[in-house]
C-alpha positions in Angstrom: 46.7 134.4 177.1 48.5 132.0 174.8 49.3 133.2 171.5 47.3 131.6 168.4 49.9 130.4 165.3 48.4 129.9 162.5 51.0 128.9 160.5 54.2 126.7 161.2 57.5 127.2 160.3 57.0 123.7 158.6 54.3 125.4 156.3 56.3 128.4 155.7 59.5 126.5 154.8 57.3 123.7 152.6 55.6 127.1 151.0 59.4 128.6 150.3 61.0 125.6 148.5 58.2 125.2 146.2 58.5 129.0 145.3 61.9 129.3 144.9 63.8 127.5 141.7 66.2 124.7 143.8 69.7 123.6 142.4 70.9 120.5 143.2 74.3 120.3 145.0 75.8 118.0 142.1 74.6 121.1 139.8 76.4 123.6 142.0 80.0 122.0 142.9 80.6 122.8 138.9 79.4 126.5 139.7 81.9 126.8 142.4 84.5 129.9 141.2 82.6 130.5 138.9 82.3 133.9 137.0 78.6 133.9 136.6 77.3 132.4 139.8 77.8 133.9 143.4 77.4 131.1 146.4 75.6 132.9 149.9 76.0 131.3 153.4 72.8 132.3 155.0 73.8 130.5 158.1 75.2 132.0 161.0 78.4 132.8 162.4 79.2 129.6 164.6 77.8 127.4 162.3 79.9 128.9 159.3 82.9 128.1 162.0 81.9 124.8 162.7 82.2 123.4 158.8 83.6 125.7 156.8 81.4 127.9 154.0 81.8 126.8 150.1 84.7 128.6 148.9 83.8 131.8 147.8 81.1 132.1 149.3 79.4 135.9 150.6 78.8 135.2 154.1 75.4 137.0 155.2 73.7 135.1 158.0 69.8 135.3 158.1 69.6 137.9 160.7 71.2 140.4 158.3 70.6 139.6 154.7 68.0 142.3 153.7 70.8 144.0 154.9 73.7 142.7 153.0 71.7 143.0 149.6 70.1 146.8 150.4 72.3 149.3 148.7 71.7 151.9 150.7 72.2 149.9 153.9 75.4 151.1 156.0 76.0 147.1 156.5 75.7 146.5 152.3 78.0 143.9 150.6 79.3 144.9 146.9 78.5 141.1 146.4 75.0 141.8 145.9 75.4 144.3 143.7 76.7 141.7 140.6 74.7 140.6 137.3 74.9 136.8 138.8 72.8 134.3 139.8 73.0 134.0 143.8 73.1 130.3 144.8 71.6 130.9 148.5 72.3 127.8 150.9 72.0 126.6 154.6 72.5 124.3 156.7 69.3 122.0 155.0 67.7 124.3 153.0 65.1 125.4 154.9 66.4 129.4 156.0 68.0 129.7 152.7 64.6 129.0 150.7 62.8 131.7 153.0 66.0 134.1 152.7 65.6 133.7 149.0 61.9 134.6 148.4 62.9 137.9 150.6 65.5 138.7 148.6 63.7 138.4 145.5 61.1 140.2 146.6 63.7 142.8 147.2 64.7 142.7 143.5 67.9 140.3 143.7 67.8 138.0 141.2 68.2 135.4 139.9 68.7 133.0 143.0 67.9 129.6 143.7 68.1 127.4 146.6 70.6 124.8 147.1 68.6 121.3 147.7 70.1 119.9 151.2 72.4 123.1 152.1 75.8 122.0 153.7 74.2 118.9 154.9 74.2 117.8 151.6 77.1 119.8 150.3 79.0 117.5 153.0 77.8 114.5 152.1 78.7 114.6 148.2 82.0 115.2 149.1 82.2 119.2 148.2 84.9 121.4 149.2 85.1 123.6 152.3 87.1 126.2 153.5 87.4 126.9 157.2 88.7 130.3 158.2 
């Protein structure tokens, strides 16, 4: 029996970035070292190889975010634990709008979205470290 979706992932991801506050990437780049704004990599491991993360940058791939943030979590990152703004990003946007609604709902906040993710980041000539 073949299963019946009654949403898309197109949906879900239109339905995130219109519920989480975006930042554009020309708004970030000025936010990057910054002492009041923490940058997240939600992407995953091979991709963060591939380009490079923003420096600075908490990596915490989507898989293991909730996590990351939980306190109580043996796998917990200090990071999340700061009186910042979390700038959440992907590769376009897409995983780090959903990964940002979760992580509100969670309590982190505030966080917004970076319009475009690395794709973007990339293409407006922002910096990136490779490890």
């Amino acid at each position: 029996m073949a299963q019946n979706i009654t949403k898309s992932a197109k949906s879900i991801v239109k339905e995130a970035l219109s519920s989480v506050e975006a930042i554009s990437v020309e708004d970030a780049m000025v936010l990057v070292g910054s002492e009041t704004h923490v940058f997240v990599d939600l992407r995953d491991g091979t991709e963060q190889a591939k380009t490079g993360s923003i420096p600075g940058a908490v990596a915490s791939s989507r898989g293991m975010m909730e996590f990351h943030i939980d306190p109580e979590s043996p796998a917990h990152k200090p990071e999340f634990n700061q009186a910042k703004t979390y700038v959440f990003y992907c590769a376009s946007g897409g995983r780090s709008a959903m990964a940002a609604i979760v992580a509100q709902d969670m309590g982190l906040g505030p966080v917004v979205n970076m319009t475009g993710g690395i794709g973007a980041w990339m293409k407006a000539g922002g910096t990136l470290d490779k490890s």
